[in-house]
LUMTI-385100 format. One line per 5 residues: number of its first residue (from 1); their letters; for each residue y, z, x of N, C-alpha, C. Coordinates in Angstrom, 3 decimals, decimal comma, m for minus. Layout:
N
NUM = A = Y/Z/X/Y/Z/X/Y/Z/X | ...;
This chain:
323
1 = XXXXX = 179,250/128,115/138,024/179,315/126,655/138,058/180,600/126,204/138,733 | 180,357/125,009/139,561/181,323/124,611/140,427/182,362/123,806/139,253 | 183,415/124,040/139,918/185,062/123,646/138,884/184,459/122,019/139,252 | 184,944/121,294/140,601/183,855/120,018/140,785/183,222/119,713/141,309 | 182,242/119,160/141,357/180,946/118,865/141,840/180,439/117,302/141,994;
6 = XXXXX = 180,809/116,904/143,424/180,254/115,447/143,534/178,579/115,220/143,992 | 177,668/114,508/142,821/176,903/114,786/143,112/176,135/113,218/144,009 | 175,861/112,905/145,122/175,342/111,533/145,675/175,998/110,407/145,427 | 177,920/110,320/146,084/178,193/109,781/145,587/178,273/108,332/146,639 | 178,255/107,269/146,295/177,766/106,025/147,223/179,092/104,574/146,842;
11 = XXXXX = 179,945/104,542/147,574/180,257/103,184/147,538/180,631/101,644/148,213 | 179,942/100,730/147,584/179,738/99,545/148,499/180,441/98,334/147,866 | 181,244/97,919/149,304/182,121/96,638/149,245/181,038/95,460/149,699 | 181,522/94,143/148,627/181,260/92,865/148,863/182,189/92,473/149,875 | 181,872/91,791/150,945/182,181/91,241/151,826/182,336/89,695/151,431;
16 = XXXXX = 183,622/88,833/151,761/183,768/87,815/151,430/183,566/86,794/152,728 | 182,750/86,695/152,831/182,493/85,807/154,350/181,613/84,450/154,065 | 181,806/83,705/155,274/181,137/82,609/155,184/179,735/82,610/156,120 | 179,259/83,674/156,124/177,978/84,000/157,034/176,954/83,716/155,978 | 176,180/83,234/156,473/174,699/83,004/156,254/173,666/84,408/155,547;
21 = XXXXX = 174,591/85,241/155,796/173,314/86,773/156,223/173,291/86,820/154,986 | 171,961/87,334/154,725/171,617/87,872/152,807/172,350/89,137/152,855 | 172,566/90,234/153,827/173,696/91,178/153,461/175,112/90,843/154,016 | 175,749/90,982/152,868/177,092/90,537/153,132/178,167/91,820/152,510 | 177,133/93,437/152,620/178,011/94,472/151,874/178,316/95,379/152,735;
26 = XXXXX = 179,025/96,307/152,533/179,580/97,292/153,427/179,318/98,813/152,913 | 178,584/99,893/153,161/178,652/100,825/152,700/179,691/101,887/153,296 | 181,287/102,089/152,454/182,034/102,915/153,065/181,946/104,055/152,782 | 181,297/104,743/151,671/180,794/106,193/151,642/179,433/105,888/151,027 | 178,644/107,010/151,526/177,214/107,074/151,596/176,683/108,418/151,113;
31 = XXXXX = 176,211/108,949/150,173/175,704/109,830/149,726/176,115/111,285/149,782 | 177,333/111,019/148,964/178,630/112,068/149,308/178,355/113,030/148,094 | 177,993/114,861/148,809/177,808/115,289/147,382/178,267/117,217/148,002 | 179,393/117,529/146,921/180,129/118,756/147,739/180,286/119,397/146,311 | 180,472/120,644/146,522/181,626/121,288/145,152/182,450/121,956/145,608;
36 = XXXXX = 183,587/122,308/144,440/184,735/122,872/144,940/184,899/123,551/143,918 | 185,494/124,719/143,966/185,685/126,177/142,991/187,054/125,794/142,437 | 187,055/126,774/141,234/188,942/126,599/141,011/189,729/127,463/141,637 | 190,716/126,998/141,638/191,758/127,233/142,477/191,697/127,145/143,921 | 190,625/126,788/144,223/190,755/126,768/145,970/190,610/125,217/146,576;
41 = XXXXX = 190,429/125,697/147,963/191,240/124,316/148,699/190,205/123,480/149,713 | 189,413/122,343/149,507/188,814/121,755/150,196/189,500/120,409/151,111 | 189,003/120,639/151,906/189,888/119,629/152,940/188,516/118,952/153,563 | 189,194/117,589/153,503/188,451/116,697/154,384/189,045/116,004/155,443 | 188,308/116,203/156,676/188,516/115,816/158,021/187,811/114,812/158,670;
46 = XXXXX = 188,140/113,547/159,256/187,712/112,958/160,078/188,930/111,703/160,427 | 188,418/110,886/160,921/188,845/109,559/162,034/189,552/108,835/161,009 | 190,194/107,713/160,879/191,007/106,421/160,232/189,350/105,984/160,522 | 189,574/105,600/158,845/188,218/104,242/158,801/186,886/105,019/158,196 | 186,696/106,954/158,435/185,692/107,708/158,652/185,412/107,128/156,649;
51 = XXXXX = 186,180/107,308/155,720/186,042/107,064/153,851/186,848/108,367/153,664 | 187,606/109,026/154,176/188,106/109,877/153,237/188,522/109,346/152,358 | 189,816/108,301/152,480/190,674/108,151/151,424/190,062/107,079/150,216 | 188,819/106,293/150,845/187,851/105,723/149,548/187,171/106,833/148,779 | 186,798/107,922/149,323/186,515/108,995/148,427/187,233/109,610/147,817;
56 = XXXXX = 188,626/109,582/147,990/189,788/110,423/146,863/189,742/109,258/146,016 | 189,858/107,550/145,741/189,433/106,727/145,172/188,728/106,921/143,965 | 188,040/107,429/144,390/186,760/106,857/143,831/187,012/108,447/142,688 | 187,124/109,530/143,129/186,989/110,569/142,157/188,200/110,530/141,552 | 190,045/109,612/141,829/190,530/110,228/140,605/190,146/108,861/139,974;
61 = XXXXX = 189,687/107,967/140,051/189,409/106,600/139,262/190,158/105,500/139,542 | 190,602/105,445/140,752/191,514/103,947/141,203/190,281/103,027/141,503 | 189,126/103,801/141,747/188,160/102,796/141,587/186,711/103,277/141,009 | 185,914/102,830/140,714/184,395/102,995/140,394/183,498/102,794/141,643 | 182,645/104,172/141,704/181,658/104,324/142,782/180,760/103,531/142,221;
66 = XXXXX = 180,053/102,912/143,298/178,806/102,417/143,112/177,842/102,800/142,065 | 177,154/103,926/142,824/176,466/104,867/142,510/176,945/106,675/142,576 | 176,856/107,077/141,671/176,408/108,768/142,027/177,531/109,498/140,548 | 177,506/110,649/140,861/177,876/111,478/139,535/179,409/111,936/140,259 | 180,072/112,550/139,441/182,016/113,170/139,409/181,837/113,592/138,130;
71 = XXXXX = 181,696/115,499/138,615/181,481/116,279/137,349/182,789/117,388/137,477 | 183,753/117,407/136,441/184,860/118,114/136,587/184,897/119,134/135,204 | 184,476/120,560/135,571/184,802/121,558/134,703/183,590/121,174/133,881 | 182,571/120,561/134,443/181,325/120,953/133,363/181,179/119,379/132,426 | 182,273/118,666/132,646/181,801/117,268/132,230/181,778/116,567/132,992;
76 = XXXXX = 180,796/115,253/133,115/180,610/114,126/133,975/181,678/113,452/133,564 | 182,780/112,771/134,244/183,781/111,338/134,256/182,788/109,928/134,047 | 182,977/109,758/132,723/182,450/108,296/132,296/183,762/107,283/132,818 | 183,073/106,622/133,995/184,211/105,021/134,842/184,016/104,626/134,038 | 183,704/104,264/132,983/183,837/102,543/131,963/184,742/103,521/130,839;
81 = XXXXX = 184,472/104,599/130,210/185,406/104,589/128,770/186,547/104,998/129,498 | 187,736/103,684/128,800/188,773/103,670/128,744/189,820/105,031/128,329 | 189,028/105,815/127,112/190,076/107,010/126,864/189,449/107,727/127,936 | 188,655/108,018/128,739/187,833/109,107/129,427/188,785/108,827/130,717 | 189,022/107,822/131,043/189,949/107,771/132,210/191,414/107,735/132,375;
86 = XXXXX = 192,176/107,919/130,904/192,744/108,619/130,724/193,342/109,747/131,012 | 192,343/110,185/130,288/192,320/112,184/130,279/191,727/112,212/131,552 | 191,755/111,646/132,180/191,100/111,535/133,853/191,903/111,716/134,819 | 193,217/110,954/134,504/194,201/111,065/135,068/195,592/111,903/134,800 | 195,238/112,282/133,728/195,921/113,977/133,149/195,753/114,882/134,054;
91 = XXXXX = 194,473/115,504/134,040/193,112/116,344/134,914/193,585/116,325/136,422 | 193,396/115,412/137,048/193,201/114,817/138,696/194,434/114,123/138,736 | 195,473/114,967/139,630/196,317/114,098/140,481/196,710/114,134/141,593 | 197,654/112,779/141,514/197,559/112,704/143,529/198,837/112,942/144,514 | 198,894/113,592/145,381/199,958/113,171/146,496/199,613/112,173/147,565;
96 = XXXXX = 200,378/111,001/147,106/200,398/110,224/148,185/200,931/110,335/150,081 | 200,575/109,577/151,122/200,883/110,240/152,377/202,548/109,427/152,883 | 202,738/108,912/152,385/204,063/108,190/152,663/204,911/108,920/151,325 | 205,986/109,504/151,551/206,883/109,795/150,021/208,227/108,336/150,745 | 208,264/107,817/151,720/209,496/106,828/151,400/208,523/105,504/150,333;
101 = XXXXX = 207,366/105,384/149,947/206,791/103,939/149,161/206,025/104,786/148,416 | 206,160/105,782/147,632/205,460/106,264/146,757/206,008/106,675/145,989 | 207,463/106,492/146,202/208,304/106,701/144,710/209,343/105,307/144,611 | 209,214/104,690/143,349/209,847/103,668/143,405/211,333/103,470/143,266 | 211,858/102,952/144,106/213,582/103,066/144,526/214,935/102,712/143,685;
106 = XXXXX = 213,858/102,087/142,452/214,856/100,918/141,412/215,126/102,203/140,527 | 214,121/103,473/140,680/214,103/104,254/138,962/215,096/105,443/139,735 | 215,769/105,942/138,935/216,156/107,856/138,592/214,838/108,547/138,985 | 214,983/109,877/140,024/214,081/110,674/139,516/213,484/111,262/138,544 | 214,205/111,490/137,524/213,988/112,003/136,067/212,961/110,729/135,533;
111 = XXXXX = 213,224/109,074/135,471/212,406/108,242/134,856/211,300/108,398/135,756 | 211,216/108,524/136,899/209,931/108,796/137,767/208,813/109,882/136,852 | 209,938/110,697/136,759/208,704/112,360/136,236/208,487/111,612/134,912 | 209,184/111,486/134,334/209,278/110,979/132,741/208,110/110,301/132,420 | 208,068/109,268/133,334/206,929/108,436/132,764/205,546/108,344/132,671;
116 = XXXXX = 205,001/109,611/133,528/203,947/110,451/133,046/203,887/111,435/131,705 | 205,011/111,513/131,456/204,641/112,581/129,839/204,982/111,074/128,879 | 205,727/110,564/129,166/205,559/109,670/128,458/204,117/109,177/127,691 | 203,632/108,217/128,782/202,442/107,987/128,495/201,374/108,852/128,050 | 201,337/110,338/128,694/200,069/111,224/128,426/200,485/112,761/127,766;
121 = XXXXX = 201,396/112,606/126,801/202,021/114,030/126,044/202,873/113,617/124,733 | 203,240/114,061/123,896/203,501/114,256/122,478/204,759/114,539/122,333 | 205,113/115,037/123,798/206,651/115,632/123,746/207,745/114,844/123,061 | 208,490/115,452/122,435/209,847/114,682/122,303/210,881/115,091/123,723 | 211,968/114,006/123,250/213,272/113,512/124,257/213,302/115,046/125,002;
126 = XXXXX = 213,851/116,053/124,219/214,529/116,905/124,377/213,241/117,871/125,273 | 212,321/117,941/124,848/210,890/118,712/125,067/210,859/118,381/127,011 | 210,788/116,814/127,076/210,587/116,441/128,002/211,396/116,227/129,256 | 212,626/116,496/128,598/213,999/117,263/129,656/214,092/118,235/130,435 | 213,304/119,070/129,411/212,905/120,513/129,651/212,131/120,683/130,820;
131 = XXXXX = 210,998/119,633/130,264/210,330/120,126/131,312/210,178/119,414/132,755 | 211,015/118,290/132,933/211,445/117,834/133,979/212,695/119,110/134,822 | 213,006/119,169/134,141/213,999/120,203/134,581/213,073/121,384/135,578 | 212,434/122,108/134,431/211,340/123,247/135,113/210,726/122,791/136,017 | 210,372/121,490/136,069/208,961/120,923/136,982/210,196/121,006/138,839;
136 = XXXXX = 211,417/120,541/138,188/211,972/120,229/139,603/212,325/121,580/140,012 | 212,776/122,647/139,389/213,146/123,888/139,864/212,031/123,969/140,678 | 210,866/124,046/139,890/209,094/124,725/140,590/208,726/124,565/142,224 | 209,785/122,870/142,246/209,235/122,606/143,591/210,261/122,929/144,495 | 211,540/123,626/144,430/212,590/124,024/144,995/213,947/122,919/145,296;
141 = XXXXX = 213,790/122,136/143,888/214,901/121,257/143,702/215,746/121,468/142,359 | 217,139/120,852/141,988/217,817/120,902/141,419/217,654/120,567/139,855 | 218,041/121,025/138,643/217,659/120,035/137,408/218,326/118,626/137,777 | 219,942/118,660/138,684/220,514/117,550/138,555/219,884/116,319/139,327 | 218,904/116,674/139,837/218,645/115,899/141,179/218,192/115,085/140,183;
146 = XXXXX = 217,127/114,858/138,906/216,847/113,894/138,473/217,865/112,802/137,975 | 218,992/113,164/138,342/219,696/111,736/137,765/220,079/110,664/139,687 | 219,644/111,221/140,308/219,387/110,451/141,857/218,497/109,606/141,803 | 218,669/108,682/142,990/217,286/107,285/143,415/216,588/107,886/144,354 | 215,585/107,783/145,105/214,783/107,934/146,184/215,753/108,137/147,703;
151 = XXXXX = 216,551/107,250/147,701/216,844/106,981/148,782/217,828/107,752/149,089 | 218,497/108,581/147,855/219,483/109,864/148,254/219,059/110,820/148,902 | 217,586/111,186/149,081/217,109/112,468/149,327/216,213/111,751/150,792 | 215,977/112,718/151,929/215,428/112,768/153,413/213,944/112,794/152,620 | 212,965/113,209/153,538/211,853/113,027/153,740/210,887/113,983/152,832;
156 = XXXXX = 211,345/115,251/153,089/210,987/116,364/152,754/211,249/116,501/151,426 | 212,439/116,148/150,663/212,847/116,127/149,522/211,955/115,198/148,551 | 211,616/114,203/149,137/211,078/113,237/148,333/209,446/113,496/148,142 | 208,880/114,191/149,431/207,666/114,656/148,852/207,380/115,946/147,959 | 208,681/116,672/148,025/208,994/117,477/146,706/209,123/116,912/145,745;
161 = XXXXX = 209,321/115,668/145,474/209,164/115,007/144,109/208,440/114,476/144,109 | 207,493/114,462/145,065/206,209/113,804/145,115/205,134/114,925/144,404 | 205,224/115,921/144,688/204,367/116,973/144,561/204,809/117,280/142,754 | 206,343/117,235/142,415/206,985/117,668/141,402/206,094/116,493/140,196 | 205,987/114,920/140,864/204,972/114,008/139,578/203,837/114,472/139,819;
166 = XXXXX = 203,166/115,319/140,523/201,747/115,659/140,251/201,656/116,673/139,726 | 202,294/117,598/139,516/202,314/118,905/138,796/202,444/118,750/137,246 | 203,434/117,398/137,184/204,050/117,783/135,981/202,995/117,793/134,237 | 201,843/117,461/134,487/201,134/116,982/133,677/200,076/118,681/133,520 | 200,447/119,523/134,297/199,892/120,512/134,644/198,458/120,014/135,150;
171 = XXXXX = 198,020/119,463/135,967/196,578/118,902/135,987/195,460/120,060/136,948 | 194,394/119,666/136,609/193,302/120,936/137,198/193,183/120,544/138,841 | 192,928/119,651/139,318/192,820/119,105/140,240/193,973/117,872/140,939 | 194,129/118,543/142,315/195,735/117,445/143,155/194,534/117,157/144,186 | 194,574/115,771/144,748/194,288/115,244/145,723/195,126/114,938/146,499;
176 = XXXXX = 195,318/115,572/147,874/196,185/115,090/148,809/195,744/114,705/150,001 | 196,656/113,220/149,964/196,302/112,525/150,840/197,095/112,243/152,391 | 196,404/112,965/152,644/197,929/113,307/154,285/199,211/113,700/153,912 | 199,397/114,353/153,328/200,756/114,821/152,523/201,562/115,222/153,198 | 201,670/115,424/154,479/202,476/115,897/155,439/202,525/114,735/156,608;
181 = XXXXX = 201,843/113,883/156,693/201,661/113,211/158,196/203,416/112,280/158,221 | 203,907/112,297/157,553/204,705/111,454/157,612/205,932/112,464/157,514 | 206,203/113,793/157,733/207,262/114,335/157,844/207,127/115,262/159,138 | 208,731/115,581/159,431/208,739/116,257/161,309/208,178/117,476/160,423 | 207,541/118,009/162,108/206,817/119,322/161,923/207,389/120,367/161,466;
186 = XXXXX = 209,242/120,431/161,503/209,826/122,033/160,511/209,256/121,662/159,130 | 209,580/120,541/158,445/209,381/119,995/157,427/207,968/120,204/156,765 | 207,199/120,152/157,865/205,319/119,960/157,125/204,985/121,414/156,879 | 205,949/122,540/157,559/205,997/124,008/156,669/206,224/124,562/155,898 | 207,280/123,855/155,408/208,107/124,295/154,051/206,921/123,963/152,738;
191 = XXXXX = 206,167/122,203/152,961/205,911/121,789/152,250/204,231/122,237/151,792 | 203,834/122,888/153,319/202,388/123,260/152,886/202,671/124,853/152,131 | 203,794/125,494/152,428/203,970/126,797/152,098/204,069/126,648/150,508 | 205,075/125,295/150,133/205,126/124,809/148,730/203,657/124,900/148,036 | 203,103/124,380/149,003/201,335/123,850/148,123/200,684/125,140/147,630;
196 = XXXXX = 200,563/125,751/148,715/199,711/127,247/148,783/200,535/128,152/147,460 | 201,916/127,931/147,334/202,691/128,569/146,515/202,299/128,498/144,616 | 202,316/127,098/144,606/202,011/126,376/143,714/200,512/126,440/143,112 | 199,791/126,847/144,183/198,231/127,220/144,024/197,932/128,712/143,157 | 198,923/129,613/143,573/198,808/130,924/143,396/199,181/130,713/142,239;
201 = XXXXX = 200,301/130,055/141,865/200,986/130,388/140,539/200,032/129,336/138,840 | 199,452/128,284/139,720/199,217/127,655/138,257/197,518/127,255/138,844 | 196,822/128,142/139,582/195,531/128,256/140,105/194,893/126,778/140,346 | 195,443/125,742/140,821/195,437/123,969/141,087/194,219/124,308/142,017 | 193,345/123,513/141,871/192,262/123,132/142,935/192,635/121,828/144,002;
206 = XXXXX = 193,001/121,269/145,460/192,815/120,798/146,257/192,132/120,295/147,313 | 192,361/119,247/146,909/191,111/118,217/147,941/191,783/117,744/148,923 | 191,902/118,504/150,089/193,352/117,884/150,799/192,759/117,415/152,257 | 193,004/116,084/152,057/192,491/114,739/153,196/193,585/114,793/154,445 | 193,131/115,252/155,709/194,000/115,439/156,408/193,229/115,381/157,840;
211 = XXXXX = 193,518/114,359/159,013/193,051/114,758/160,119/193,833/115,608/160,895 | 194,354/116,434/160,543/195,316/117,314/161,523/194,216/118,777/161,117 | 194,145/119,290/162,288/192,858/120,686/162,153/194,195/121,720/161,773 | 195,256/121,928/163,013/195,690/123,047/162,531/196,018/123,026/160,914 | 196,287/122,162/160,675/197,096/122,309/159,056/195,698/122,523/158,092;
216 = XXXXX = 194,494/122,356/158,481/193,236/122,225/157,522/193,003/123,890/157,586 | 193,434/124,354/158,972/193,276/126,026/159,269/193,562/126,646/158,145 | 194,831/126,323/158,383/196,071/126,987/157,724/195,660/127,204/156,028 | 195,087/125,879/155,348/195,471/125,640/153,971/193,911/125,695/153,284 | 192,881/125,173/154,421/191,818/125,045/153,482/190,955/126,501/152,858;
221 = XXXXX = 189,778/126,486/152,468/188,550/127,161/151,758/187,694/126,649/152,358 | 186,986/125,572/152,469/186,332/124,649/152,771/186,614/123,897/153,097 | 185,108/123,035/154,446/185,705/121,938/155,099/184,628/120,853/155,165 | 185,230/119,956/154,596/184,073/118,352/155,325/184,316/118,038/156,174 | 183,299/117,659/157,125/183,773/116,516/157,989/183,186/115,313/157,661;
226 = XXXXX = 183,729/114,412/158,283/183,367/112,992/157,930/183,340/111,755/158,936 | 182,253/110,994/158,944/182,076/109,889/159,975/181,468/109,271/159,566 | 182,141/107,929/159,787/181,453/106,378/159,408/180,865/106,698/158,050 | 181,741/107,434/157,241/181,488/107,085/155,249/180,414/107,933/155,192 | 180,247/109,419/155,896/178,958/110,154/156,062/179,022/111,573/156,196;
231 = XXXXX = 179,103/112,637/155,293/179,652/114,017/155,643/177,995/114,212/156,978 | 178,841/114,673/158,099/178,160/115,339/158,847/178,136/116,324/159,299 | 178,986/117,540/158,474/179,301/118,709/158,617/180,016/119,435/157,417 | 179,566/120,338/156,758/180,123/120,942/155,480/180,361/122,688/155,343 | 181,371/123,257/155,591/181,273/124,801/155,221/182,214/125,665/154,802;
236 = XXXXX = 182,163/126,513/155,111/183,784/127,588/154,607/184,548/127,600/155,742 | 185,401/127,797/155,716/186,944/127,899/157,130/186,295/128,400/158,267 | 185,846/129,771/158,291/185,400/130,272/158,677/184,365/129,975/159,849 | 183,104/129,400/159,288/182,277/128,649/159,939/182,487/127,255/160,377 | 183,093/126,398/160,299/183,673/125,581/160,917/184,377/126,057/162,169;
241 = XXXXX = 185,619/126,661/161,770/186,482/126,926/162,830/185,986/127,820/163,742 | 184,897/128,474/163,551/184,478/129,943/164,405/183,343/128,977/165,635 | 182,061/127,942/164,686/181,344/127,318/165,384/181,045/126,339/164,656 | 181,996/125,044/165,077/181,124/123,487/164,994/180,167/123,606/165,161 | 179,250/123,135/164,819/177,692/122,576/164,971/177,221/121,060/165,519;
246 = XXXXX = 178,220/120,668/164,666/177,696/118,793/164,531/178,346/118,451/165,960 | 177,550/117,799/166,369/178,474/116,789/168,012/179,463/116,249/167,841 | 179,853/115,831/166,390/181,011/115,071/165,983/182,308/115,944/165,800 | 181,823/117,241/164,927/182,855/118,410/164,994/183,112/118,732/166,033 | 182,685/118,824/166,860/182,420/119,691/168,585/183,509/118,679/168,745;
251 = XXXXX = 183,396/117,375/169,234/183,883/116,412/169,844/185,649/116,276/169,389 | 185,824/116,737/167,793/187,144/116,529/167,099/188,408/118,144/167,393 | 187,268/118,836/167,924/187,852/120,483/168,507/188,376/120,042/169,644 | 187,300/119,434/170,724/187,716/119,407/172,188/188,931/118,392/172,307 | 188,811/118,033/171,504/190,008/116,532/172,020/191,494/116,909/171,287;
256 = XXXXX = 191,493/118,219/170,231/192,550/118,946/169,677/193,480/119,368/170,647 | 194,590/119,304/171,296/195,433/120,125/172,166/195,233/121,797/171,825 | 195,323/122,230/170,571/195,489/123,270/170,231/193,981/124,160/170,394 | 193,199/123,226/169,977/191,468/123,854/170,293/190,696/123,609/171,599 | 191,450/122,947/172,463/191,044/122,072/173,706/190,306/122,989/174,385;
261 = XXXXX = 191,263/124,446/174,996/190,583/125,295/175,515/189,361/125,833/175,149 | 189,644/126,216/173,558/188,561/126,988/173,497/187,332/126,537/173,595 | 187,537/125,189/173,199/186,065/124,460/172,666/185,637/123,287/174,143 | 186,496/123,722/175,345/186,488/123,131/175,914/184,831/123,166/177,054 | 183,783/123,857/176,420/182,464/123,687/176,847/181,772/122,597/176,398;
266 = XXXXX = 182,427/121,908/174,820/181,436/120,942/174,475/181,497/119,456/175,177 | 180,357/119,115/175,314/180,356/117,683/176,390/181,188/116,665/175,923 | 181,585/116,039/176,283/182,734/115,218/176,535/182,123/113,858/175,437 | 183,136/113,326/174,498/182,630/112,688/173,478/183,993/111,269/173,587 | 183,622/109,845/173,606/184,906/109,354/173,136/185,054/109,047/171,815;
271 = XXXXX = 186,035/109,005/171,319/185,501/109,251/169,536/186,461/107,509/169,325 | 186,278/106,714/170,005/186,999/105,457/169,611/185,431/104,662/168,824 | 185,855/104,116/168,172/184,954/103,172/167,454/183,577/102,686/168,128 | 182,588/102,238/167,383/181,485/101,786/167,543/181,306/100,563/167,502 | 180,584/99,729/168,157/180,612/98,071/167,960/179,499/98,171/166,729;
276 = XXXXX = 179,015/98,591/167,136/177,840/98,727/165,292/177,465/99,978/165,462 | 176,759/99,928/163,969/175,812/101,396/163,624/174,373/101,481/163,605 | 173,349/101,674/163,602/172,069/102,163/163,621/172,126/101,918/161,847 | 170,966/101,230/161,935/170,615/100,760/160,872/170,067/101,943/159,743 | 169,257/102,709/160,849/168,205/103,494/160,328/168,724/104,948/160,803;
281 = XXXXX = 169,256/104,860/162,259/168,962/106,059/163,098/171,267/106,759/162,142 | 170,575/108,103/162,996/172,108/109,087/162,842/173,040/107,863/163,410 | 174,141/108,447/162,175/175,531/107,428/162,199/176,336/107,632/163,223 | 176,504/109,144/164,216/176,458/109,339/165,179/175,544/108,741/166,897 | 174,951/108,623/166,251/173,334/108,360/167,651/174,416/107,611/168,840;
286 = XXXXX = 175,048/106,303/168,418/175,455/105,390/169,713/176,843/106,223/170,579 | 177,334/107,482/169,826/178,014/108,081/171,071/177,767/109,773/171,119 | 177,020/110,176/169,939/176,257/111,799/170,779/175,969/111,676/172,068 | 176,416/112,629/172,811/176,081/112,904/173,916/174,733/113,730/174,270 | 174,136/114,191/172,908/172,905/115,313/173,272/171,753/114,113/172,266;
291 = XXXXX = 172,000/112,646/172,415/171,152/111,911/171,333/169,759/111,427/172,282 | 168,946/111,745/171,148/167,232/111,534/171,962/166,925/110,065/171,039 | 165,756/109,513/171,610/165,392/108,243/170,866/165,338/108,606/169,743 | 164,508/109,463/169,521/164,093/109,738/167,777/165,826/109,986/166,799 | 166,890/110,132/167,406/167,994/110,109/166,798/168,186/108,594/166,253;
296 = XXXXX = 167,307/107,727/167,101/168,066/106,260/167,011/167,156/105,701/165,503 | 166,091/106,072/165,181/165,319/106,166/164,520/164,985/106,595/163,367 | 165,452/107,919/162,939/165,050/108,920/162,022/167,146/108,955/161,018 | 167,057/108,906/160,646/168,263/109,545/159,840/167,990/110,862/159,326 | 169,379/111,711/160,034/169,096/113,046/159,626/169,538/113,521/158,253;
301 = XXXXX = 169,351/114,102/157,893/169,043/115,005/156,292/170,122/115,891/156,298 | 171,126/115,756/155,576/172,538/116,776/155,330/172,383/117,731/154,364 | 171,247/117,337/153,431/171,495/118,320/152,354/170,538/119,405/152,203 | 169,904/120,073/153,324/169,428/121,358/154,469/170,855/121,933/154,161 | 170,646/123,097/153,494/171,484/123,939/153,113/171,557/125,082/153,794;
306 = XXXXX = 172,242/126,134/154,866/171,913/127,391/155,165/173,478/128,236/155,010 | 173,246/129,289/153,954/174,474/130,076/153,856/175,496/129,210/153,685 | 175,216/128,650/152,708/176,795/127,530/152,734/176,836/125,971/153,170 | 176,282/126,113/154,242/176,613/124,972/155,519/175,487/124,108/155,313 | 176,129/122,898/155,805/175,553/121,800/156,178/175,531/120,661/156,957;
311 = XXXXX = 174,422/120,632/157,802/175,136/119,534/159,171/174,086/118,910/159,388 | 174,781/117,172/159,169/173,697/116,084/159,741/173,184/115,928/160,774 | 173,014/116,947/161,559/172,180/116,465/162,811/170,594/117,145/162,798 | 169,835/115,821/163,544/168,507/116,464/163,428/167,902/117,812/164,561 | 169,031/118,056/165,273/168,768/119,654/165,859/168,370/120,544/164,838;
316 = XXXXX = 168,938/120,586/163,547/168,917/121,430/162,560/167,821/121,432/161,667 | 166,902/120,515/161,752/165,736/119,954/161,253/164,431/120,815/162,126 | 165,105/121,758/163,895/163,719/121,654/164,505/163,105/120,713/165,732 | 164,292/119,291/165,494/163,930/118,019/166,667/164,377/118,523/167,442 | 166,317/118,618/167,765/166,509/118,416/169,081/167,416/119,551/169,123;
321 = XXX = 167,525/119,848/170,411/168,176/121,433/170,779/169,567/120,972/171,203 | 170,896/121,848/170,736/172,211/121,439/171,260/172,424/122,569/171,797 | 173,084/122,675/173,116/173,480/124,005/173,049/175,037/124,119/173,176;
């Protein structure tokens, strides 16, 4: 049994407009359904705008999905009970992608860590010293550093205390959300080497949201891809990185500096935005380059399972041939 398991998960924004139209909603993720093992590392990939980061949302509980299931370690997450989301946020935590506005500048580091055991542990004064102390060693910082503000420490430091409030609760599951995009590239080594480190030692499962491929290489187990709020590609490292399938994966290789060459047979894709989507047809259709009418038409079927994998396109169905 999968550690978690999202099963069809769907969520839709009210639109506040003064239009006439009887739909006035937005569907930013659409029938999102993956699992992830313990201790290992799923990464999701796609565009600004594609729902990753409404889907980290939605599973640690900053918001309520529409529709669909978030089953962690064998229980479903009830969104309405109040203690359930709680212990929800014990369980599941997050690294934010900015560490200069994700730690607040007025507090001590120490009241930063603090105020998670506070709220969700039993500890006394002394208990919880302790383990601020341990938590900052873990991430390769000082006990003293907790008596510092934010703004004493560079870039790198601060998402070490970024990483140091998500640990500290020991939780089963870290969601990270671009956790590196905002530090120079010596820096985004130290800190993924931190992650992977941290994985080995207290077996953390990761959901790590990142459009950068090399770093998804490097860190993931598994990979989504994602477009327009729509996994259109799902598998192990392996099969992803060895052979895209989806036109959309193809398209996010070739335009990589680092994958350019290799993948540089697949037809030429611009991956800038869509003026609309196909109501009916693949969320892809208006810029595949290998798209037949019946693409515009038919919505393809993702959850065609083979050895693992899964990819929304209707080539894979039997319709249309990619080569």
């Amino acid at each position: 049994m999968s550690f978690l398991s999202v099963q069809n998960l769907h969520k839709t924004y009210k639109l506040k407009t003064l239009s006439f139209s009887s739909n006035n909603n937005i569907d930013a993720i659409k029938n999102i359904s993956f699992n992830l093992d313990s201790g290992k590392t799923l990464a999701i990939v796609g565009e600004s705008g594609s729902g990753k980061s409404t889907l980290a949302r939605q599973i640690i509980g900053i918001e309520n999905p529409t529709k669909g299931k978030i089953i962690l370690n064998g229980e479903e997450l009830n969104f309405k009970n109040r203690e359930h989301r709680k212990n929800r946020f014990k369980d599941i935590r997050m690294i934010f992608q900015n560490p200069y506005e994700s730690l607040n500048p007025k507090s001590r580091i120490g009241t930063i860590l603090e105020e998670a055991l506070l709220i969700n542990t039993p500890l006394s004064t002394k208990q919880r010293k302790l383990k601020i102390e341990k938590t900052l060693t873990r991430v390769g910082l000082l006990p003293e550093h907790q008596y510092r503000y934010p703004h004493m420490f560079p870039g790198g430091q601060r998402q070490r205390i970024a990483i140091a409030r998500a640990i500290i609760l020991d939780p089963k599951l870290i969601i990270a959300d671009e956790p590196l995009s905002a530090l120079d590239v010596s820096i985004q080594a130290q800190i993924l080497n931190l992650l992977q480190e941290l994985q080995e030692e207290l077996g953390i499962s990761y959901l790590f949201i990142s459009h950068d491929l090399n770093v998804v290489e490097h860190i993931a187990d598994q990979v989504i891809v994602m477009f327009a709020g729509e996994i259109v590609e799902y598998g192990n490292i392996e099969q992803i990185f060895d052979r895209p399938l989806h036109p959309y994966t193809q398209a996010l290789f070739a335009s990589t500096p680092t994958y350019m060459n290799r993948f540089s047979h697949f037809k030429k894709t611009k991956l800038s935005k869509s003026k609309f989507q196909l109501e009916n047809g693949c969320c892809f259709a208006q810029k595949c380059p290998y798209c037949e009418e019946r693409c515009k038409q038919e919505h393809p079927d993702s959850t065609n399972e083979n050895n693992g994998r899964k990819v929304a396109c209707l080539k894979y169905q039997g319709l249309i041939e990619v080569e």
